[in-house]
C-alpha positions as CSV (number, residue, x, y, z in Angstrom):
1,X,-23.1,-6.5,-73.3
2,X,-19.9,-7.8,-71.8
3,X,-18.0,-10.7,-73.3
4,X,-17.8,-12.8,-70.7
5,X,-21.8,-11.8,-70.0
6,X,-22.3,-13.4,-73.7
7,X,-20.1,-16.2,-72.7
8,X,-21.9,-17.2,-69.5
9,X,-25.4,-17.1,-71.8
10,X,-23.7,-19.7,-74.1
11,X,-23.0,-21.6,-70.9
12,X,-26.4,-21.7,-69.4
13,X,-27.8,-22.5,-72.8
14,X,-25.3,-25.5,-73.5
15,X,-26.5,-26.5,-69.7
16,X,-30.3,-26.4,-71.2
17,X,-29.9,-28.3,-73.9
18,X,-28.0,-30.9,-71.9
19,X,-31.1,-32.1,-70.3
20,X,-28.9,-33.2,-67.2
21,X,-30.3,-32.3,-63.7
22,X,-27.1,-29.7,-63.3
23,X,-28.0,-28.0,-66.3
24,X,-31.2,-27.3,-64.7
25,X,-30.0,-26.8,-61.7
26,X,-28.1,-24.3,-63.5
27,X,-31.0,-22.4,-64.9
28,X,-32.8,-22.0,-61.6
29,X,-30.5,-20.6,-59.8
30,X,-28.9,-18.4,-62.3
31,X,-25.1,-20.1,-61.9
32,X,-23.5,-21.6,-65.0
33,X,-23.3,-25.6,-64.6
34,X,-20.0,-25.7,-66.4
35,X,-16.7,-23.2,-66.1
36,X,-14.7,-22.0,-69.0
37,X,-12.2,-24.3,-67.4
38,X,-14.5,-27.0,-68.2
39,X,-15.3,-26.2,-71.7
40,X,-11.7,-25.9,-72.3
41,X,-12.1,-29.0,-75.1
42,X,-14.2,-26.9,-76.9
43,X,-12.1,-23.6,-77.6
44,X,-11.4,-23.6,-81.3
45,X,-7.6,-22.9,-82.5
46,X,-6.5,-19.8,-83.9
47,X,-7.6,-20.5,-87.2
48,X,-10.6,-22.4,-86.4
49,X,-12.1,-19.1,-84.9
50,X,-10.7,-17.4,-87.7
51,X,-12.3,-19.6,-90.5
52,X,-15.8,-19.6,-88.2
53,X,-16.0,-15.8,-87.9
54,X,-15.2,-15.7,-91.4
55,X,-17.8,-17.9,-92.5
56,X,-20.6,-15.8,-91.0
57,X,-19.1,-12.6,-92.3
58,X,-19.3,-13.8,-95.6
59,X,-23.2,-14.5,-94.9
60,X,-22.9,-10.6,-93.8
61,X,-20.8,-9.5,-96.9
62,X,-23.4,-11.5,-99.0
63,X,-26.4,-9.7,-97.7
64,X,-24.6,-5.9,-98.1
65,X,-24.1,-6.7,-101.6
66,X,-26.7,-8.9,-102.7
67,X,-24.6,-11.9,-103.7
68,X,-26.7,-14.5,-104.0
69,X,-23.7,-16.7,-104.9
70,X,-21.7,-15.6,-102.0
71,X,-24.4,-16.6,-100.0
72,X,-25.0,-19.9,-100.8
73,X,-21.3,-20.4,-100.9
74,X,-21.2,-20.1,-97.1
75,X,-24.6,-21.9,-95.9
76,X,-26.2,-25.1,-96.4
77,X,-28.5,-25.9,-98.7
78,X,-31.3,-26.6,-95.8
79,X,-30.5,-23.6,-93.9
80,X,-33.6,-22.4,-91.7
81,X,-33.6,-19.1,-89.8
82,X,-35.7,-17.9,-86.8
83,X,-35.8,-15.3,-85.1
84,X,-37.6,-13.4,-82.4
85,X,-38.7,-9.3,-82.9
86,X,-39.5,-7.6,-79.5
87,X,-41.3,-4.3,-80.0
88,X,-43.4,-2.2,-77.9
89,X,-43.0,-5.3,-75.3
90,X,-44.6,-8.0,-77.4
91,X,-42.3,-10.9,-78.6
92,X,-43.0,-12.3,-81.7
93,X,-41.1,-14.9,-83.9
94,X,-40.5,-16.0,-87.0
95,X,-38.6,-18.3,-89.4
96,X,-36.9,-17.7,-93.4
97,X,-35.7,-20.4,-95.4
98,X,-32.3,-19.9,-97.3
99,X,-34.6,-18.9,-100.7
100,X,-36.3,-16.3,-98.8
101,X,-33.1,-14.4,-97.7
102,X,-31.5,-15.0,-101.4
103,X,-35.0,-13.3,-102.7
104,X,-34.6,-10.4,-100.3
105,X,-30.8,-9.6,-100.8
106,X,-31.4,-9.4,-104.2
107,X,-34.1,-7.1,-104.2
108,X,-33.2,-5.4,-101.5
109,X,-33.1,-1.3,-102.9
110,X,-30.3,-0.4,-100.5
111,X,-27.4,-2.6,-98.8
112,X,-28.2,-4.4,-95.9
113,X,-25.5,-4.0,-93.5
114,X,-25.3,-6.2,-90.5
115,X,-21.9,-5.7,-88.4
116,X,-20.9,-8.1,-85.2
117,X,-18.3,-7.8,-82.6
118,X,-16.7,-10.3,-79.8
119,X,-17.8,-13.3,-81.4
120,X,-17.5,-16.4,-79.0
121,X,-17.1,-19.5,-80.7
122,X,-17.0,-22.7,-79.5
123,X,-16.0,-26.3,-81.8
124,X,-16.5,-29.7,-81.3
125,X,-14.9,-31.7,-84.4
126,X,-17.3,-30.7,-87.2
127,X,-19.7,-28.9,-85.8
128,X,-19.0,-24.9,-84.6
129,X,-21.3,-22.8,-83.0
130,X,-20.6,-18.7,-82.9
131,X,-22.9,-16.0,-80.4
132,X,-22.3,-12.7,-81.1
133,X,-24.0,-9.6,-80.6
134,X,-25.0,-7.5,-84.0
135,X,-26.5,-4.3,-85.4
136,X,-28.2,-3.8,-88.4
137,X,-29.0,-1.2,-90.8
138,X,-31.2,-1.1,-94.5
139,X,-29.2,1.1,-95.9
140,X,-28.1,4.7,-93.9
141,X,-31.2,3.9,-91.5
142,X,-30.7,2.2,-88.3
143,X,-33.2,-1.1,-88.3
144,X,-32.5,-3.2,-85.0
145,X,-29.8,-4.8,-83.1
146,X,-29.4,-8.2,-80.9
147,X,-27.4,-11.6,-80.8
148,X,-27.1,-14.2,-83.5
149,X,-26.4,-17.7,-83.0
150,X,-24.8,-19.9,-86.2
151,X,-24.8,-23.6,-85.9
152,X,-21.5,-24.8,-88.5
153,X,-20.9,-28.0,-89.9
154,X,-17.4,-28.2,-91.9
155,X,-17.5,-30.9,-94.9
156,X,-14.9,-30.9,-97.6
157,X,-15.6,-27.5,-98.7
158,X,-14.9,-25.8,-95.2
159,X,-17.3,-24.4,-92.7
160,X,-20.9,-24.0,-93.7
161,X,-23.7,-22.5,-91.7
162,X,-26.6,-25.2,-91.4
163,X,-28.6,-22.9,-88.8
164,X,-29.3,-19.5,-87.7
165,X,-31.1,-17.7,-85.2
166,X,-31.1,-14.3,-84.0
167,X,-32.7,-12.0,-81.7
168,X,-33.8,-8.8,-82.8
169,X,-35.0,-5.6,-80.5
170,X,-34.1,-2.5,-80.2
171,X,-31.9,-0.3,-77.5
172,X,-31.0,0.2,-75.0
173,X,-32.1,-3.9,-75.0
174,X,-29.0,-4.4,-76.9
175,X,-25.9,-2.7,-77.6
176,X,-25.0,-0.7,-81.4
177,X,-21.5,-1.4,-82.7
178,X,-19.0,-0.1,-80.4
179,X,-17.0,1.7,-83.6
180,X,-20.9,3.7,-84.0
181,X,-22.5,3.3,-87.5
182,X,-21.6,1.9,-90.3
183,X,-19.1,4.4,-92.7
184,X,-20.9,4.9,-96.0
């Protein structure tokens, strides 16, 4: 999936959550209600991005070794996950508190290794939201793939993530890491 594919998504989903008549205007007919010209007040700087994509790869780094510590260094206390798992084309979804994850990371046998690319990320003052597409693997074996979307709030210890939600599926209904799998 394209960049600028993942980009319009963000687009129509910032038009649904609007509520405006545009917005759903938007999703009827399939047409973004606002152009990256518009959401030009919401491109992060430099090292914005860089601190945003940082903060979810340390949730990443956290779950390939099992740092608990690492983990809640870069999410809020209150975190909540959800997700939703398409397979055999039945969609079902689910949700994880922050405890669950730390319980599974740090049981977890064999590294869990989840790995995005062309993150988009979008700011707004405190608040930072990153979509980007992911693959993910329990060790050597290939698990599932899809997009995750990270709600951030910065406070005075930098960028934390304060929600999460990902799709997860299998291909060709998303893309594997263009570099192929993960090196072990």
């Amino acid at each position: 999936m394209s960049r600028r594919v993942l980009f319009a998504a963000l687009l129509i989903a910032t038009a649904a959550c609007s509520g405006d008549e545009a917005g759903s205007d938007a999703l009827n007919s399939g047409t973004p209600a606002a152009s990256a010209d518009e959401l030009a007040d919401y491109r992060p700087s430099a090292q914005q991005e860089a601190d945003v994509v940082a903060t979810l790869q340390g949730l990443f780094n956290a779950l390939e070794t099992g740092d608990e510590d690492l983990l809640r260094s870069v999410t809020d206390p209150s975190l909540v996950m959800h997700f939703s798992e398409t397979r055999n084309g039945e969609t079902t979804f689910g949700s994880s508190t922050l405890d669950g994850l730390a319980e599974r990371i740090t049981s977890s046998d064999v590294a869990l290794i989840e790995r995005m690319w062309d993150p988009i990320v979008v700011v707004n003052g405190p608040l930072a939201t990153i979509w980007t597409p992911y693959d993910f693997y329990a060790g050597e074996a290939f698990s599932h793939c899809g997009v995750d979307a990270a709600n951030l709030m910065s406070g005075p210890d930098g960028w934390r993530i304060v929600a999460l939600s990902w799709t997860r599926l299998q291909p060709p209904e998303c893309d594997l890491h263009p570099d192929g799998p993960p090196a072990m």
